[in-house]
C-alpha positions as a Markdown table, in Angstrom:
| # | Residue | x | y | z |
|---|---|---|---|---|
| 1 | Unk | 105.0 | -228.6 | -130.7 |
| 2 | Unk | 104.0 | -227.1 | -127.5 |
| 3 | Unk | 101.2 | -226.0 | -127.1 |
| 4 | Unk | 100.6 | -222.1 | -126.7 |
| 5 | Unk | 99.3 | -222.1 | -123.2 |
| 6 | Unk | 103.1 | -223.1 | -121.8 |
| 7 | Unk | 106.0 | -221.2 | -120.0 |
| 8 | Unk | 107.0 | -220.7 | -123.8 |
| 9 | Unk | 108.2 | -217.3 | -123.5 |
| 10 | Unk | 110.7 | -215.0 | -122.2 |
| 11 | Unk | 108.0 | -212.8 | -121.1 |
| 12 | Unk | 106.3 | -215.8 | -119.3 |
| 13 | Unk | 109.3 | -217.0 | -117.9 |
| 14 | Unk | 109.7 | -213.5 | -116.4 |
| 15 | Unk | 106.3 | -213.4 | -114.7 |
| 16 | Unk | 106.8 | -216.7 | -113.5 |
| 17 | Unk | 110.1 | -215.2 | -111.7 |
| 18 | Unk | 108.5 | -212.2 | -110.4 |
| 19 | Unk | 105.1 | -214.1 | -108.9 |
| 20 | Unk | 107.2 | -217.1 | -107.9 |
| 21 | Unk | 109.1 | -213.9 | -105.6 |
| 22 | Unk | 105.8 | -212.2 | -104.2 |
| 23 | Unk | 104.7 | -215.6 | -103.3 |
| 24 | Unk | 107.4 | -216.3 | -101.2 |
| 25 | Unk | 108.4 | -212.6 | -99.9 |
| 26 | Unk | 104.8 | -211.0 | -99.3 |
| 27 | Unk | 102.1 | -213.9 | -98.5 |
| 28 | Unk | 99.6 | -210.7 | -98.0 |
| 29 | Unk | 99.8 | -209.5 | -101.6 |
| 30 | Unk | 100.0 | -213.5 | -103.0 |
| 31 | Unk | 96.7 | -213.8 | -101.3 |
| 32 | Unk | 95.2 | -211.6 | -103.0 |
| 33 | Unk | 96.7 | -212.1 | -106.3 |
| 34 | Unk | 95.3 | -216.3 | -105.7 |
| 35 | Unk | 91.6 | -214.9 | -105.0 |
| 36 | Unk | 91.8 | -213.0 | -108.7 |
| 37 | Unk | 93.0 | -215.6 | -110.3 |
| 38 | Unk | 91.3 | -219.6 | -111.0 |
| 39 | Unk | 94.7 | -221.2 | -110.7 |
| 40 | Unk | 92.6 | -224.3 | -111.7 |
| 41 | Unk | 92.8 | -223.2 | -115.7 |
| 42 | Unk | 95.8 | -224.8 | -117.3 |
| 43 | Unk | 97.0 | -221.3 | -118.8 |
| 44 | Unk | 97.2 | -219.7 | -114.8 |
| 45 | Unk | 99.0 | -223.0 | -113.9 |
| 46 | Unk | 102.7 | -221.1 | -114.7 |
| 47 | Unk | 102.2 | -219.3 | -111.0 |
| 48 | Unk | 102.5 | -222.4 | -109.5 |
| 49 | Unk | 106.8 | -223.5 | -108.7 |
| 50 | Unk | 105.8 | -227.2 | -109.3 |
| 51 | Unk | 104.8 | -226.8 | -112.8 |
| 52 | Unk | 107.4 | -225.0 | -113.7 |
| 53 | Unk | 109.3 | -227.7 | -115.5 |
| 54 | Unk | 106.7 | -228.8 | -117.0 |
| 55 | Unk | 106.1 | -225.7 | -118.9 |
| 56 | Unk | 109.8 | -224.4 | -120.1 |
| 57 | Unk | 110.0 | -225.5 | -123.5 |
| 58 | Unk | 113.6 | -228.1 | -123.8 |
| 59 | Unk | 115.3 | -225.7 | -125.8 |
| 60 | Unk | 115.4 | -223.7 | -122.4 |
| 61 | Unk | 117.2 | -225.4 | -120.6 |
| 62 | Unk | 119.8 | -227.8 | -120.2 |
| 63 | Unk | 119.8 | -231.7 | -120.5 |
| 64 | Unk | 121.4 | -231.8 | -117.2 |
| 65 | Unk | 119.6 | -233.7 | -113.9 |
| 66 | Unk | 118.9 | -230.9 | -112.6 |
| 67 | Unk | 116.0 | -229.7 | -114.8 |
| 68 | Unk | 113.9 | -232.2 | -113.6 |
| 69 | Unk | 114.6 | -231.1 | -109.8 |
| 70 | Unk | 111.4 | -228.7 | -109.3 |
| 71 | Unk | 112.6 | -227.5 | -105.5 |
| 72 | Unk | 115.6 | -226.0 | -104.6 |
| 73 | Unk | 115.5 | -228.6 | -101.6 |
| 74 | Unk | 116.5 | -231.2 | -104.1 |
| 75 | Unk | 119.9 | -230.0 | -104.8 |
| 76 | Unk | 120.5 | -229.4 | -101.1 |
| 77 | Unk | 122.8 | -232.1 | -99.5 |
| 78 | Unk | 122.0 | -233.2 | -95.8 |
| 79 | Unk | 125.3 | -232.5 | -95.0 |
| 80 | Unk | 124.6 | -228.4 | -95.7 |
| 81 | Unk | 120.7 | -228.2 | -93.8 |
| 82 | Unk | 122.5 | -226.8 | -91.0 |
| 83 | Unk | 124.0 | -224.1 | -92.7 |
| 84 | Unk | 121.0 | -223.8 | -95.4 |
| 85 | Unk | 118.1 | -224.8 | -94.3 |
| 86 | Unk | 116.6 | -221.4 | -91.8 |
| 87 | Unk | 113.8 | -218.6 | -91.7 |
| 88 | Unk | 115.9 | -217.0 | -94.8 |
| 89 | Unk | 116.3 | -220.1 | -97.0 |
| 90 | Unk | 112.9 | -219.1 | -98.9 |
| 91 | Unk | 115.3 | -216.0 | -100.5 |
| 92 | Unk | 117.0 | -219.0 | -102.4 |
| 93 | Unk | 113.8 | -219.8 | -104.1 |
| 94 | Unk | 113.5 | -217.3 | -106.9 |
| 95 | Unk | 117.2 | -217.4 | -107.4 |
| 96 | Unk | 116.8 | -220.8 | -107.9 |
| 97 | Unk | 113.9 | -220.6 | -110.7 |
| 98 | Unk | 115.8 | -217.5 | -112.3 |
| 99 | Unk | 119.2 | -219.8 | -112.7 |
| 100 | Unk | 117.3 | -222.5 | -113.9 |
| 101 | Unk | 116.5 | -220.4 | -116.8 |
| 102 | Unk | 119.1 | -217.8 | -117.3 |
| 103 | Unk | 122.8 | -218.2 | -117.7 |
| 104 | Unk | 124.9 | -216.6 | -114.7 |
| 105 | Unk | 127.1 | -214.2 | -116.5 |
| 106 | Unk | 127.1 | -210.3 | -116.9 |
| 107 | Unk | 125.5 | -210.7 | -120.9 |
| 108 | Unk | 122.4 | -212.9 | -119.2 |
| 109 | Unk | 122.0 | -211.3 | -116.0 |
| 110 | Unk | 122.0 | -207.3 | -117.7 |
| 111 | Unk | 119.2 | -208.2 | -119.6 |
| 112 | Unk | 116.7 | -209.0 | -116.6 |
| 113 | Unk | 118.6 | -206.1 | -114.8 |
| 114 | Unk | 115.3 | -205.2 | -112.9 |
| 115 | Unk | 114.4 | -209.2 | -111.8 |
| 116 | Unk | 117.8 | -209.7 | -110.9 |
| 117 | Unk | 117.5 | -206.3 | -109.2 |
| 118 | Unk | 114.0 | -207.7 | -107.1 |
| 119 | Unk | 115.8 | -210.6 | -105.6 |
| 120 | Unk | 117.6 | -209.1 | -102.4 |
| 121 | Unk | 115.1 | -206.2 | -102.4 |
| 122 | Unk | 113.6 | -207.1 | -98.7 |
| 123 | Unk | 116.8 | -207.8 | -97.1 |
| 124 | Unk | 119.0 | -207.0 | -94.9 |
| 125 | Unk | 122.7 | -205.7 | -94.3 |
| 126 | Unk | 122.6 | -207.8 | -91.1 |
| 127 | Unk | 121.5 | -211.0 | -92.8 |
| 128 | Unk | 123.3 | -210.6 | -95.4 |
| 129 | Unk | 126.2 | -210.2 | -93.3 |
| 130 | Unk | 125.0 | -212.7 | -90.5 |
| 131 | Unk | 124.0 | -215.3 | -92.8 |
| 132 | Unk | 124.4 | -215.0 | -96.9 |
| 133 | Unk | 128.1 | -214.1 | -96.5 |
| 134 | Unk | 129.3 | -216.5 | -93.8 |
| 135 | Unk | 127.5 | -219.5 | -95.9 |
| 136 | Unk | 129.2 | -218.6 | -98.9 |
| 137 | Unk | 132.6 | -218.6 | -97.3 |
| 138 | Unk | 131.8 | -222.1 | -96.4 |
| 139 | Unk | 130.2 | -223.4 | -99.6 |
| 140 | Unk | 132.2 | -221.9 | -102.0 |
| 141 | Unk | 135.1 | -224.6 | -100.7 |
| 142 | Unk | 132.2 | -227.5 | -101.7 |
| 143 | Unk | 132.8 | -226.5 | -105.1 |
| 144 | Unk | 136.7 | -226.8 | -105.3 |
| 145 | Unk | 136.5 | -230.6 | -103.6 |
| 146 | Unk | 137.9 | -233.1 | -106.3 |
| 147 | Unk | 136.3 | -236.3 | -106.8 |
| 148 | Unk | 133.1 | -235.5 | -106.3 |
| 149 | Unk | 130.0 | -237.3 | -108.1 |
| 150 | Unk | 128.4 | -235.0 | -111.0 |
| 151 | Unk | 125.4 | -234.7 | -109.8 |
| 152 | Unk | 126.4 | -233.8 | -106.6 |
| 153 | Unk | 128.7 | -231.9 | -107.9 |
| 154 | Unk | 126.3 | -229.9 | -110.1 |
| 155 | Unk | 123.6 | -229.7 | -107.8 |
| 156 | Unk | 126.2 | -228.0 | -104.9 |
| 157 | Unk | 127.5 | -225.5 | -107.9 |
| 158 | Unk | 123.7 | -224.5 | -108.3 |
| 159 | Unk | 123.1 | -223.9 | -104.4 |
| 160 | Unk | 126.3 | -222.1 | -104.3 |
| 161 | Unk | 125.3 | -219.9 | -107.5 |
| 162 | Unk | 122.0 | -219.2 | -106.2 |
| 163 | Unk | 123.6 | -217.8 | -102.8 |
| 164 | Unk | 126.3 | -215.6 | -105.2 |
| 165 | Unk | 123.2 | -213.9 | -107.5 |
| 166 | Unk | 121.7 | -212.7 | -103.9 |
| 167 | Unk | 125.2 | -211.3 | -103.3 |
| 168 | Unk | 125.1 | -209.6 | -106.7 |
| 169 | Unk | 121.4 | -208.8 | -106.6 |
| 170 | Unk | 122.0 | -207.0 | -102.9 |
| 171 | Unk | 125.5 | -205.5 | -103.4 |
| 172 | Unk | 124.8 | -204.3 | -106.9 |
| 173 | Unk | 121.7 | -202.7 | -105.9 |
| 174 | Unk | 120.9 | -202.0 | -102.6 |
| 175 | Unk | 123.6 | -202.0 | -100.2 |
| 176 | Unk | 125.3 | -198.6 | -99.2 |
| 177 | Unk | 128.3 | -198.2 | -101.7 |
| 178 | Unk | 130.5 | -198.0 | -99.1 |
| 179 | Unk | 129.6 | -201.1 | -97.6 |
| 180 | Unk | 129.8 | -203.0 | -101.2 |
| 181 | Unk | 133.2 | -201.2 | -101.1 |
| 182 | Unk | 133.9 | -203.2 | -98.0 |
| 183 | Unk | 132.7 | -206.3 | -99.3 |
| 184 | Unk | 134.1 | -206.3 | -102.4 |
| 185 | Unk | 137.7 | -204.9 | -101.8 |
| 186 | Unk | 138.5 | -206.4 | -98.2 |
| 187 | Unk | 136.1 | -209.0 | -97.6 |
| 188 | Unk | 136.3 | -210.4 | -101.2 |
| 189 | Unk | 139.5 | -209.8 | -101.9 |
| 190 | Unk | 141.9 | -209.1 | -99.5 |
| 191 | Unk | 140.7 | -211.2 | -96.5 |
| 192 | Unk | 140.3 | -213.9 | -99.0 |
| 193 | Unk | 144.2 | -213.6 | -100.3 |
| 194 | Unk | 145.5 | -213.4 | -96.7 |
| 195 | Unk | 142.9 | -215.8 | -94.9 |
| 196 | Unk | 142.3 | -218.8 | -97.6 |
| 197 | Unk | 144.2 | -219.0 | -100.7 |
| 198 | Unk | 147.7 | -219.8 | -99.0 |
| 199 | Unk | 146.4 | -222.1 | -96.5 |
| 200 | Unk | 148.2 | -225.8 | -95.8 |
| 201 | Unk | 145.8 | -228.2 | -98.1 |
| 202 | Unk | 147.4 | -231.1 | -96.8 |
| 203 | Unk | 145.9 | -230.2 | -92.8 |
| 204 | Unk | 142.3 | -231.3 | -92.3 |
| 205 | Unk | 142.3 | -229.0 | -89.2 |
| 206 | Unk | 142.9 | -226.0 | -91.2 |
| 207 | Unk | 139.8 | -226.6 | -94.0 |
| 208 | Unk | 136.1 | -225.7 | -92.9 |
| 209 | Unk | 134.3 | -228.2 | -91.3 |
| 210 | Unk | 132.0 | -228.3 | -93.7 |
| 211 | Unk | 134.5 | -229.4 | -96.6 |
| 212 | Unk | 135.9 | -232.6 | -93.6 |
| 213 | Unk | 132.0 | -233.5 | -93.7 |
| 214 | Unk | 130.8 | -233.5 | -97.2 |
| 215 | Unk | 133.9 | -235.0 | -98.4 |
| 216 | Unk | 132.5 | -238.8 | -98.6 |
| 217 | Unk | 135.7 | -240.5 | -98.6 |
| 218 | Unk | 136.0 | -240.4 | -95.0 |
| 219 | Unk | 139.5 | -240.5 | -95.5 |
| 220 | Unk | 142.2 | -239.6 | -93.0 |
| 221 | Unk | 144.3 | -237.6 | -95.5 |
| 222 | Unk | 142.3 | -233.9 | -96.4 |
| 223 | Unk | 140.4 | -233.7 | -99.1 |
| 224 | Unk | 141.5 | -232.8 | -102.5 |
| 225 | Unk | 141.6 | -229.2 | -103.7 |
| 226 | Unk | 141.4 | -227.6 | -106.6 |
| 227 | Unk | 142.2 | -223.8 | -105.5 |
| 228 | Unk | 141.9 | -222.6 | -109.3 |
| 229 | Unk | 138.4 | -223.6 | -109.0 |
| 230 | Unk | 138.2 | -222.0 | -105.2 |
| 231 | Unk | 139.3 | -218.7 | -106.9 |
| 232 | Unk | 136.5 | -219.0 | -109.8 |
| 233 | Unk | 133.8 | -219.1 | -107.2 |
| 234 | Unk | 135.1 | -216.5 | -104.8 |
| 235 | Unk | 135.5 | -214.1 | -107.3 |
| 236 | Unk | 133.1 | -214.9 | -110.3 |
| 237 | Unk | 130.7 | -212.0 | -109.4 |
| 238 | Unk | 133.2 | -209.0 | -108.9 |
| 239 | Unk | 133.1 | -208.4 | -112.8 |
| 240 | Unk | 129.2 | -208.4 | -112.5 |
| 241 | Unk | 128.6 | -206.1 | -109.7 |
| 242 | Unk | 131.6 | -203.6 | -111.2 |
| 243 | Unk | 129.2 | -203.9 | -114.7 |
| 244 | Unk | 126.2 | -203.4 | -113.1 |
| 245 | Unk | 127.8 | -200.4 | -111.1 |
| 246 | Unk | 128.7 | -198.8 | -114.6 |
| 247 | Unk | 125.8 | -199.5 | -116.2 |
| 248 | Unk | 124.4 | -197.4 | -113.7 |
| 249 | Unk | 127.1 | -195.2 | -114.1 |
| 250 | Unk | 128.6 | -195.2 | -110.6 |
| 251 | Unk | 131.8 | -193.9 | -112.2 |
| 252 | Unk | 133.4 | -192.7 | -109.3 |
| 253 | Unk | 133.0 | -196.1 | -106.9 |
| 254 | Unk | 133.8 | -198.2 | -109.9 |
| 255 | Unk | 136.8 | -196.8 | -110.6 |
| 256 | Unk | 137.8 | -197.0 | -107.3 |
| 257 | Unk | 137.5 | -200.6 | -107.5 |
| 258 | Unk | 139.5 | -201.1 | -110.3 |
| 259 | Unk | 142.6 | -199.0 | -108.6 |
| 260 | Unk | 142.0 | -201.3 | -106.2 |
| 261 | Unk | 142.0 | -204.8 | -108.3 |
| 262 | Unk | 145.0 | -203.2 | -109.9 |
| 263 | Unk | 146.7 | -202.8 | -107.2 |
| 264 | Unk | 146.6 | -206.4 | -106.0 |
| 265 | Unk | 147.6 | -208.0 | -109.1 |
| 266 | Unk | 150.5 | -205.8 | -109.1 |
| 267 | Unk | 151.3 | -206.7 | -105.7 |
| 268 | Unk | 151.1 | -210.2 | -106.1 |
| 269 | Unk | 153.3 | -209.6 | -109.2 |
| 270 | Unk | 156.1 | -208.4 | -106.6 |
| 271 | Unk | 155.0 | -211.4 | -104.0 |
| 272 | Unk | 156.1 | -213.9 | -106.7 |
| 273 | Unk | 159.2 | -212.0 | -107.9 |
| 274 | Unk | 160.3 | -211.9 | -104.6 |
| 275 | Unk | 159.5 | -215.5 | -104.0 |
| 276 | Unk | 161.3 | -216.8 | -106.8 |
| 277 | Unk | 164.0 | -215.0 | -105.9 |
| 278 | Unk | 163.9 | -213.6 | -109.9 |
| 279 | Unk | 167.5 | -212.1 | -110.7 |
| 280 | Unk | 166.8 | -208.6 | -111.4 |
| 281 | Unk | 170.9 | -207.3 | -111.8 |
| 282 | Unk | 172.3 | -208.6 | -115.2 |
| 283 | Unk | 175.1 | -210.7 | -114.9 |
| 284 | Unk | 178.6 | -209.8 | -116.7 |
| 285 | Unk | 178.6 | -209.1 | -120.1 |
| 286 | Unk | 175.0 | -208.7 | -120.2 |
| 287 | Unk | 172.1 | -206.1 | -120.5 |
| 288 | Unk | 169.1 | -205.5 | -118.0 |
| 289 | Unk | 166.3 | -205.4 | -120.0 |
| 290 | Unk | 164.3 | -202.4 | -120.1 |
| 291 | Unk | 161.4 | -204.2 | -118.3 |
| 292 | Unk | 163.5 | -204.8 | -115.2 |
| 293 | Unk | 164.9 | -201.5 | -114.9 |
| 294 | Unk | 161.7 | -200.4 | -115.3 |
| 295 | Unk | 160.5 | -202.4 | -112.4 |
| 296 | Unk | 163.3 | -201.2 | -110.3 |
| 297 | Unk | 162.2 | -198.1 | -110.5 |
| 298 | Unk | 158.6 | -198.4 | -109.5 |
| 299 | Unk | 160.0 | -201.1 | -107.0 |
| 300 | Unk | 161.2 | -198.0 | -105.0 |
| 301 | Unk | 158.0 | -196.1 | -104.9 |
| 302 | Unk | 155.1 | -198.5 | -104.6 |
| 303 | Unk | 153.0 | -198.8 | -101.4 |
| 304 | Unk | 153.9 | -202.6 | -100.0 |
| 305 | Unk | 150.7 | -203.0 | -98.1 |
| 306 | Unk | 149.4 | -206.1 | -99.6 |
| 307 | Unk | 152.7 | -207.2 | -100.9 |
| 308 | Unk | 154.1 | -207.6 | -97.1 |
| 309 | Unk | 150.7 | -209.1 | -95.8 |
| 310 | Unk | 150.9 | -211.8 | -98.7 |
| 311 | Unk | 154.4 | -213.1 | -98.0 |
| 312 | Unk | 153.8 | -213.3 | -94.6 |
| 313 | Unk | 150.8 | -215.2 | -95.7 |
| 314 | Unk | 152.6 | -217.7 | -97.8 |
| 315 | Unk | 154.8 | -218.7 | -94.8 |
| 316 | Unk | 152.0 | -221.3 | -94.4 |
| 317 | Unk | 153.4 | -223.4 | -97.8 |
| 318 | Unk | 156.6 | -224.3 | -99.5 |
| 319 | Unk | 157.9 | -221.9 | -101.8 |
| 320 | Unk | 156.5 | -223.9 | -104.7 |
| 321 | Unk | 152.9 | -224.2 | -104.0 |
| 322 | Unk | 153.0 | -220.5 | -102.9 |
| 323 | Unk | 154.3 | -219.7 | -106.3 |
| 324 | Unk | 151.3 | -221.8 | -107.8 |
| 325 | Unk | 148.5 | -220.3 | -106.2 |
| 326 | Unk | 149.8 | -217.3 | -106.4 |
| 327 | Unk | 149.5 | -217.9 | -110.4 |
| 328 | Unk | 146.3 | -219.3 | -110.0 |
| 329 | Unk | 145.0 | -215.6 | -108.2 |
| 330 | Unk | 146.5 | -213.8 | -110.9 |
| 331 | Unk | 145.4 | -215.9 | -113.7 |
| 332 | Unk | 141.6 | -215.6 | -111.8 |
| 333 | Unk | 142.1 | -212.1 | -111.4 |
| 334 | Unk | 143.2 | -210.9 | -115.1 |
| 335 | Unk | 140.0 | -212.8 | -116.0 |
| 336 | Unk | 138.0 | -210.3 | -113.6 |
| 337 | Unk | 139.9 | -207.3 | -114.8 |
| 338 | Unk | 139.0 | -208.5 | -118.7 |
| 339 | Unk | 135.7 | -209.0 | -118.5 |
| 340 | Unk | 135.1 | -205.6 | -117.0 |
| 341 | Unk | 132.3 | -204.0 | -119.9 |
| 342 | Unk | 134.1 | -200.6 | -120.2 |
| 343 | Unk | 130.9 | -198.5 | -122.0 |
| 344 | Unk | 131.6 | -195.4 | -123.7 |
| 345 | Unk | 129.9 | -193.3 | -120.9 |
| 346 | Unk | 132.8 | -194.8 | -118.3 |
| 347 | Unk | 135.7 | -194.1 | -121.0 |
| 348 | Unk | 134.4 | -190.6 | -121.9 |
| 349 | Unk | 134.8 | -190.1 | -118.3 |
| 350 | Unk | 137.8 | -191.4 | -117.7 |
| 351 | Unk | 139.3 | -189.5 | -121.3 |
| 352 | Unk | 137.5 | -185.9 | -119.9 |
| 353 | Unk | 139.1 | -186.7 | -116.2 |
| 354 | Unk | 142.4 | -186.9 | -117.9 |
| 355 | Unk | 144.0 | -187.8 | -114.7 |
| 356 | Unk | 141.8 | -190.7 | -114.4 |
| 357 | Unk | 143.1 | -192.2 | -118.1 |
| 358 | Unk | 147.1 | -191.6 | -117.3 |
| 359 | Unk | 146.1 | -193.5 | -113.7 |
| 360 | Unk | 145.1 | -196.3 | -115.8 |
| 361 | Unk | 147.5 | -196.2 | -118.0 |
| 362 | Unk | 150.1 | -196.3 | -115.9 |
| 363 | Unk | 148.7 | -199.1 | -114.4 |
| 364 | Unk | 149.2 | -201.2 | -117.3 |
| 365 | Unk | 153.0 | -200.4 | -118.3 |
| 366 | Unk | 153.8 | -200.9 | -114.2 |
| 367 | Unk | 151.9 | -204.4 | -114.5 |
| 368 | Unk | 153.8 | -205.1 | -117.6 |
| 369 | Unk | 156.8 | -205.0 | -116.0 |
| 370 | Unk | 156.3 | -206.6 | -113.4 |
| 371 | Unk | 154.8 | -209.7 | -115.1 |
| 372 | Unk | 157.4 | -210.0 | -118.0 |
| 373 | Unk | 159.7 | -209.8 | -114.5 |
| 374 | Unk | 158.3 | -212.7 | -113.3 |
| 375 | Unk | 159.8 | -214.5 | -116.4 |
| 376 | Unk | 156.5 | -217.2 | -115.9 |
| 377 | Unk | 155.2 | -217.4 | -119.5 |
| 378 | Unk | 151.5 | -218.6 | -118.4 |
| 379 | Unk | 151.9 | -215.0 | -116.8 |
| 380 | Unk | 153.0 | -213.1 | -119.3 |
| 381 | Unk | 150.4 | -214.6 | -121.8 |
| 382 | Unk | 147.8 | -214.1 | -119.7 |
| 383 | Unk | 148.6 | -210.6 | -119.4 |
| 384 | Unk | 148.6 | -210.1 | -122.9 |
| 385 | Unk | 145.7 | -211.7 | -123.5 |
| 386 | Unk | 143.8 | -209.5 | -121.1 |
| 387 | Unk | 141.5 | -207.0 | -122.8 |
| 388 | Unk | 142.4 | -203.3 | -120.9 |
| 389 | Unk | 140.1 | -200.2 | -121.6 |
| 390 | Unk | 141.0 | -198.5 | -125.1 |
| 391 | Unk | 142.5 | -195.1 | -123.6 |
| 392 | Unk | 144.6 | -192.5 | -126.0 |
| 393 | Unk | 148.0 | -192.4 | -125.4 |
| 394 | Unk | 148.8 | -189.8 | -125.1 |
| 395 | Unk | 147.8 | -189.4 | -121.3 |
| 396 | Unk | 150.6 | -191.9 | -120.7 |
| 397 | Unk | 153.1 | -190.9 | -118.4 |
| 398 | Unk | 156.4 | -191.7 | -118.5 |
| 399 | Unk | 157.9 | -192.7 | -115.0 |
| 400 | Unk | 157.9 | -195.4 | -112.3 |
């Protein structure tokens, strides 16, 4: 049994967080906490980072390596110092000790709302923009090489994940919404869909750097992609920030973020119907289901933005590895869509709106045509299997 005086606690854990960050952000104030306090008792001995193994009890944690790696420098590869290792590395620290206990989801991370919350607290739109956001355009790519060692492999998916809870501790709290607007919808997103996802895998020249160099191979061919995992780390904190934004109940900017999502998948819907070259007249003797006639007629009057920016995107691969990743975007992006929290508070809203409930609505019969278009069943199940926001009816309205 452990003994009392250990990091037994969810409330101990928690102050261990919350020093471990005054330590590192505000050496005036951990000054002065350290002359109050004998850290040479055993019980004080949960301030210090390099005990803190030592005193979370094994039911924790995980059995993974990891747990017995006390620094975050231990999980840094020399091959990433250059991009890592600056004057702002020490905001990595607490994300590290906070990941090493809590699980990075939207359940975990809403229940230590206000230590999540502390994390990005002193810093900056520039760094974050100079620095934060530039590394994890780079690293997120580390995480999507195939072949890699496990414990490399784990350790780079914990750097990465420490970088991504500053992203959703700063742009979930802190930053200007117009600016997390920005971040989320173009830089996110958009730039992401037209920058990345359709780029030639099989050119070295056209991958970061950073992937050529941490790929240990050394091989002449490029490294091995998995883009379905690229796509989980890009976008595995948009469903957090949206949750956190509701929670808060930033209604308005939330929703606007969800037009947006919307919007894409629909548009990607098109990219690959257009792609395939999917029949949409019947042929003679036969029906065109409703579906299609349906997407016809919203064919006509949808905005092509996106849908026009992503073909001419996908001119960088054949027709059938376009088709694939544009799959694996939707397949991500459903999954960001469903694990949007709707609380009552953000449905009340959008059922007293009215307008706000049929835009929704609509939403979902013009994506449903267009993915039962797309005749791809991985599609189609996936868009049935994606939970939507339980909405009347009978705000529903019936055209394209």
């Amino acid at each position: 049994m452990p003994s009392p005086t250990l990091l037994s606690t969810s409330f101990e854990v928690d102050l261990f967080i919350a020093v471990g960050i005054i330590r590192n952000r505000n050496k005036e104030l951990w000054m002065k906490i350290s002359e109050s306090i004998d850290l040479t008792r055993r019980s004080d001995r949960v301030l210090e980072p390099k005990f803190a193994n030592k005193f979370v009890t094994p039911s924790a944690v995980s059995a993974s390596s990891r747990d017995t790696k006390d620094d975050i420098l231990s999980i840094v590869d020399p091959v990433i110092y250059r991009i890592t290792l600056n004057g702002l590395f020490v905001h990595l620290k607490p994300a590290y000790f906070f990941l090493r206990r809590y699980n990075f989801n939207s359940r975990s991370l809403s229940r230590k709302q206000s230590l999540v919350e502390s994390l990005s607290q002193d810093l900056t739109d520039d760094e974050m923009t100079r620095w934060l956001i530039p590394s994890f355009k780079q690293l997120k790519w580390l995480t999507a090489l195939k072949g890699d060692t496990e414990e490399r492999a784990a350790d780079t998916k914990m750097l990465v994940s420490c970088f991504e809870l500053l992203l959703v501790s700063y742009y979930a709290f802190h930053a200007e919404e117009k600016r997390t607007r920005h971040i989320i919808t173009q830089n996110l997103i958009l730039k992401f869909l037209k920058d990345e996802l359709f780029i030639d895998s099989n050119d070295k020249s056209k991958l970061p750097k950073l992937l050529i160099d941490y790929d240990r191979r050394n091989s002449v061919n490029a490294p091995l992609i998995s883009f379905s995992a690229l796509c989980v780390e890009q976008w595995r904190i948009l469903s957090i920030i949206l949750n956190f934004k509701i929670r808060l109940n930033h209604f308005e900017f939330s929703l606007e973020i969800i037009y947006f999502l919307l919007d894409i998948l629909e548009s990607l819907t098109v990219c690959f119907i257009q792609i395939g070259q999917v029949e949409l007249e019947a042929h003679a003797g036969m029906k065109v289901p409703a579906y299609k006639k349906f997407h016809m007629m919203r064919s006509k009057q949808m905005n092509y933005r996106f849908v026009t920016a992503f073909l001419k995107a996908t001119q960088n691969t054949t027709k059938d590895t376009s088709l694939k990743r544009i799959e694996i975007a939707l397949d991500n992006l459903f999954d960001v869509f469903g694990k949007i929290v709707w609380t009552d508070a953000i449905l009340n809203y959008a059922e007293e709106d009215g307008l706000i409930a049929t835009k929704l609505l609509n939403y979902r019969v013009y994506l449903q045509s267009s993915v039962l278009t797309t005749g791809n069943l991985d599609i189609i199940q996936k868009f049935r299997k994606t939970r939507w926001p339980q909405i009347e009816a009978k705000h529903l309205v019936h055209n394209a």
